[in-house]
C-alpha positions in Angstrom: 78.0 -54.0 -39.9 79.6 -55.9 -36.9 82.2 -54.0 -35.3 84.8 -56.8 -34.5 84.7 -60.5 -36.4 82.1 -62.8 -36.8 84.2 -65.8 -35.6 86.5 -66.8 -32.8 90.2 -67.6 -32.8 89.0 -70.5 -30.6 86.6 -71.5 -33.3 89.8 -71.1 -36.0 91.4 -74.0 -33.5 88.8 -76.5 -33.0 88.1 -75.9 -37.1 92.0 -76.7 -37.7 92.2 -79.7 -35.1 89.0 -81.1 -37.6 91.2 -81.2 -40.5 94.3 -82.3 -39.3 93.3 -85.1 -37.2 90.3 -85.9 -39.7 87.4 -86.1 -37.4 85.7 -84.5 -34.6 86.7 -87.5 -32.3 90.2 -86.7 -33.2 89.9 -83.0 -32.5 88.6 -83.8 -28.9 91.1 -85.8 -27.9 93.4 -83.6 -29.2 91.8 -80.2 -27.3 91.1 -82.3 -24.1 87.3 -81.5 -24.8 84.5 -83.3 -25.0 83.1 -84.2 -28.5 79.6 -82.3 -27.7 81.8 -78.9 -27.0 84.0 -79.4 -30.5 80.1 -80.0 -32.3 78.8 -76.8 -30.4 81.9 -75.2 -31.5 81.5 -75.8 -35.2 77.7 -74.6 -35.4 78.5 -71.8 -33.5 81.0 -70.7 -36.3 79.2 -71.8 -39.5 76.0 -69.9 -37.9 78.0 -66.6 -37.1 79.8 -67.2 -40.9 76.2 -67.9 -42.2 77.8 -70.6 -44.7 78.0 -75.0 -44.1 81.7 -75.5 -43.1 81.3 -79.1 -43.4 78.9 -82.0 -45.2 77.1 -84.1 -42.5 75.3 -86.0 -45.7 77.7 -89.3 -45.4 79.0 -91.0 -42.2 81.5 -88.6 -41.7 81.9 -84.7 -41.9 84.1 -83.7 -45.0 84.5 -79.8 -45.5 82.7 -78.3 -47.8 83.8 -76.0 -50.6 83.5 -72.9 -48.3 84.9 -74.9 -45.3 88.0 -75.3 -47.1 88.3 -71.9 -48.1 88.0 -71.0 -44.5 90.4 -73.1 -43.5 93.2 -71.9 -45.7 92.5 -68.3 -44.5 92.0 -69.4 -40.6 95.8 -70.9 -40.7 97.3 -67.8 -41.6 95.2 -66.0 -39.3 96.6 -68.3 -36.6 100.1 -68.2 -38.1 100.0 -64.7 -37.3 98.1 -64.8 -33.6 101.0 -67.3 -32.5 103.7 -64.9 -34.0 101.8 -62.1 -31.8 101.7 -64.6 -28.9 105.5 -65.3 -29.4 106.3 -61.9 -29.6 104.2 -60.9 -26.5 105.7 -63.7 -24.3 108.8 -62.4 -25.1 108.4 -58.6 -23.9 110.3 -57.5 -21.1 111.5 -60.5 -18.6 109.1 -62.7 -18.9 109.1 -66.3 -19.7 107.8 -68.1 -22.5 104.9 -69.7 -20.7 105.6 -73.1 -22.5 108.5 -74.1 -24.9 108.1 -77.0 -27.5 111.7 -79.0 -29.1 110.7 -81.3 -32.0 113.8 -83.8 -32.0 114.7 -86.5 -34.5 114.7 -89.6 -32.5 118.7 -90.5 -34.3 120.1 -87.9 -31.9 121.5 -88.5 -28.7 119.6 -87.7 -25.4 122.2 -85.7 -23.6 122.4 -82.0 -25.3 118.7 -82.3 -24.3 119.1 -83.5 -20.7 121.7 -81.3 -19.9 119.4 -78.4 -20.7 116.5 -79.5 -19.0 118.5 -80.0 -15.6 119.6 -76.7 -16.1 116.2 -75.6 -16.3 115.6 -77.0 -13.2 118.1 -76.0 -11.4 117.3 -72.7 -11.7 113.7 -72.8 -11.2 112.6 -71.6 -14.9 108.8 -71.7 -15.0 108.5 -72.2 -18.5 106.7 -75.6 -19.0 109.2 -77.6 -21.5 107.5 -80.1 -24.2 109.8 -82.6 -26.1 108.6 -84.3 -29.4 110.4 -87.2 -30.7 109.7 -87.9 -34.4 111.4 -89.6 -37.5 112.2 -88.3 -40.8 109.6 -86.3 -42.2 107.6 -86.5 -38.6 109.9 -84.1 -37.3 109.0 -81.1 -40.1 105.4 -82.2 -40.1 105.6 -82.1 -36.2 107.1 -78.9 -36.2 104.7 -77.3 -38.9 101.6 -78.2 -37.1 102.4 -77.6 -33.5 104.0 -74.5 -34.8 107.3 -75.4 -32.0 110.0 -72.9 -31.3 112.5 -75.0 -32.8 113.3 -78.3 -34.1 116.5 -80.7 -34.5 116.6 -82.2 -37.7 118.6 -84.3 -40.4 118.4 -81.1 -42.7 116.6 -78.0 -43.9 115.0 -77.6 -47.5 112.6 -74.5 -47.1 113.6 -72.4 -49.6 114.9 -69.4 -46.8 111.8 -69.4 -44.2 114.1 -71.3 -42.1 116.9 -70.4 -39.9 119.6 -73.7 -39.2 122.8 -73.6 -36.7 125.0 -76.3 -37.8 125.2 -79.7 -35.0 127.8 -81.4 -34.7 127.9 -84.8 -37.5 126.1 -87.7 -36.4 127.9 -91.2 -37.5 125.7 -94.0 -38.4 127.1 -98.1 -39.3 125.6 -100.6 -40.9 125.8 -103.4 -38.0 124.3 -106.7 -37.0 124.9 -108.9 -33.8 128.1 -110.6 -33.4 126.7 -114.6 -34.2 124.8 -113.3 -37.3 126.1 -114.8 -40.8 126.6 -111.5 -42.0 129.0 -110.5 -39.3 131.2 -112.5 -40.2 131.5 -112.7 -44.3 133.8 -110.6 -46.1 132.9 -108.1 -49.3 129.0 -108.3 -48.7 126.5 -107.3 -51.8 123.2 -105.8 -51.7 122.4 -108.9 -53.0 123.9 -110.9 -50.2 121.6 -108.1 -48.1 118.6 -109.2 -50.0 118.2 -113.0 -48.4 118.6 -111.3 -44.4 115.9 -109.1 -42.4 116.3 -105.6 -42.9 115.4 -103.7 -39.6 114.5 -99.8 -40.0 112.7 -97.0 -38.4 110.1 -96.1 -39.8 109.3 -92.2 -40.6 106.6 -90.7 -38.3 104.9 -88.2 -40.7 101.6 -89.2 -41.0 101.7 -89.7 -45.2 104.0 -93.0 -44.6 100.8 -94.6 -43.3 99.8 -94.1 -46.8 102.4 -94.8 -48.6 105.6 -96.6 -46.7 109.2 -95.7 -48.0 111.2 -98.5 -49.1 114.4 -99.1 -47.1 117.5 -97.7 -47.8 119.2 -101.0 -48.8 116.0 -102.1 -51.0 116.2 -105.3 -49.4 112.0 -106.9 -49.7 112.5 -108.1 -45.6 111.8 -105.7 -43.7 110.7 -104.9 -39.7 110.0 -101.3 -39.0 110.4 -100.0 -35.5 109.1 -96.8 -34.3 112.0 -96.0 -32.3 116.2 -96.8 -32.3 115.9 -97.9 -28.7 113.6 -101.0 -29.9 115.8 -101.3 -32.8 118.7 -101.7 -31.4 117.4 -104.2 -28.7 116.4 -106.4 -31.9 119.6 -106.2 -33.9 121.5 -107.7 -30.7 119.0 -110.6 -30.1 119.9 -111.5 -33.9 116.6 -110.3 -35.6 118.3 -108.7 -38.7 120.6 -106.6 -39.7 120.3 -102.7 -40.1 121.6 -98.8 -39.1 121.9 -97.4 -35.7 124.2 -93.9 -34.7 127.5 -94.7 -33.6 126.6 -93.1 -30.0 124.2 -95.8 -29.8 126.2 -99.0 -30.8 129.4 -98.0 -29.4 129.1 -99.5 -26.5 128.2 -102.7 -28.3 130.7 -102.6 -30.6 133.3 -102.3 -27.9 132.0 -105.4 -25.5 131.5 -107.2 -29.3 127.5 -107.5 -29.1 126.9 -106.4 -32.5 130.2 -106.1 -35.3 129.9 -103.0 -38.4 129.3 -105.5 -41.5 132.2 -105.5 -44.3 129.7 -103.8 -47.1 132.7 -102.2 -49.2 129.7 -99.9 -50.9 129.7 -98.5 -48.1 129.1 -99.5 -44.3 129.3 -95.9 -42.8 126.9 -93.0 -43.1 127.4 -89.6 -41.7 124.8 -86.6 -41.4 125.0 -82.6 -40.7 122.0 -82.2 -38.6 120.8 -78.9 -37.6 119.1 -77.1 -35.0 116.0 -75.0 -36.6 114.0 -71.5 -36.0 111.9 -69.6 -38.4 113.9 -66.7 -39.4 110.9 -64.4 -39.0 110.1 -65.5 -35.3 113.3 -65.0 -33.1 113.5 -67.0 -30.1 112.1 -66.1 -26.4 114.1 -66.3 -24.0 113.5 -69.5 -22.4 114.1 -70.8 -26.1 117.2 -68.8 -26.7 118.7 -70.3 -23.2 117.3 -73.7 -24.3 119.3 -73.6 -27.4 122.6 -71.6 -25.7 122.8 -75.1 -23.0 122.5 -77.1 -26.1 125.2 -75.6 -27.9 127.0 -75.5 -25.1 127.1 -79.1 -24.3 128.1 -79.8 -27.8 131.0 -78.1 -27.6 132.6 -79.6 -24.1 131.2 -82.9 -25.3 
């Protein structure tokens, strides 16, 4: 009988990477390996398991029955090794070697800029990653990077989740100033319906499959993978569409873009929150992070 496992928690990641990304290919580029070491990788485990992890009979590897099985019980096993690494990072004074923020790409830049030139100014070594997702992007993003924290639109988790109320994020319903619909009174959906809707689309990767309709329901519609590029589009005239307030102000003040007169309703406001799994408190280059942004909420 061995005396320690079979398998390596290197193995578990390379066998994770597979699935997620849905090839080897993916994997590699994803591990910053070569595509021989993540093939190597693989038959080392399923000879040291003794059982097929995946099916090489078609043009590309699926998992097997076993593999699958395997899989389910390698992600709690790494659940657990990052909760161990989290909790040995965090011993003593040491800093977090790296800290990843999964942000909703709605919010505004400075909470997060103001932290990070604090970081630099005082020399904090932790190495800071920021991931800008949409919508569901951000929990997906979150889930499988397994990030310290995450700013989000809202939490549903059924209590895994810890969430510090933000402060309410504004968004309206505008279009550029020579647009027809800036200037007509009592708008419809209907009225909607004949102009380009403009949206952003959600990052998480099921809306390749299956795309959500917008909120208006109108049938033209432009997706943009960011607000930036959005915005840029709703002042050259392209459509109509949302942006936050702390976005269009500035164009709503100089008169670039106008709110439209949609008496259902032209305004939209969200209680975002910052996240943190109950069960995993933060280090303490997290717990700082998270301090600065709370802190440049409130002087804001």
């Amino acid at each position: 009988m061995p005396l320690g496992p079979r398998f390596t928690l290197d193995q578990l990641l390379v066998l994770d990477a597979i699935a997620r990304t849905g090839s080897f290919a993916g994997a590699a580029r994803e591990l910053h390996r070569v595509p021989s070491a993540v093939s190597y990788t693989v038959q080392a485990l399923e000879e040291a398991v003794s059982v097929p992890i995946f099916d090489r009979s078609g043009h590309r590897a699926v998992l097997t029955a076993g593999g699958r099985h395997l899989l389910e019980s390698a992600r709690d096993l790494l659940t657990r090794a990052r909760q161990l690494d989290a909790v040995a990072s965090s011993l003593g004074d040491g800093w977090e070697p790296e800290l990843q923020v999964v942000v909703d790409g709605v919010f505004p830049l400075a909470p997060l800029l103001h932290a990070l030139r604090v970081f630099g100014e005082r020399g904090i070594p932790t190495q800071i990653r920021i991931d800008v997702e949409y919508q569901d992007g951000v929990l997906e993003r979150f889930s499988t990077d397994h990030a310290q924290f995450m700013i989000a639109l809202g939490l549903e988790d059924g209590g895994r989740l810890k969430g510090i109320a933000l402060p309410p994020l504004d968004m309206v319903l505008v279009a550029a100033a020579d647009h027809p619909l800036a200037t007509a009174r009592g708008l419809s959906r209907d009225a909607l319906s004949a102009y380009v809707d403009l949206v952003v689309k959600d990052s998480a990767s099921t809306f390749a499959q299956k795309p959500r309709q917008s909120f208006l329901g109108t049938q033209h519609v432009v997706r943009f993978s960011d607000f930036h590029s959005k915005r840029e589009a709703l002042r050259s005239g392209v459509g109509f569409g949302w942006l936050p307030l702390h976005l269009a102000q500035s164009d709503l003040d100089s008169g670039a873009l106008a709110i439209l007169d949609l008496p259902e309703g032209n305004r939209w406001t969200y209680a975002p929150q910052l996240i943190t799994r109950r069960e995993e408190p933060p280090g303490r280059a997290a717990a700082l992070f998270i301090a600065l942004l709370l802190e440049h909420h409130r002087i804001a």
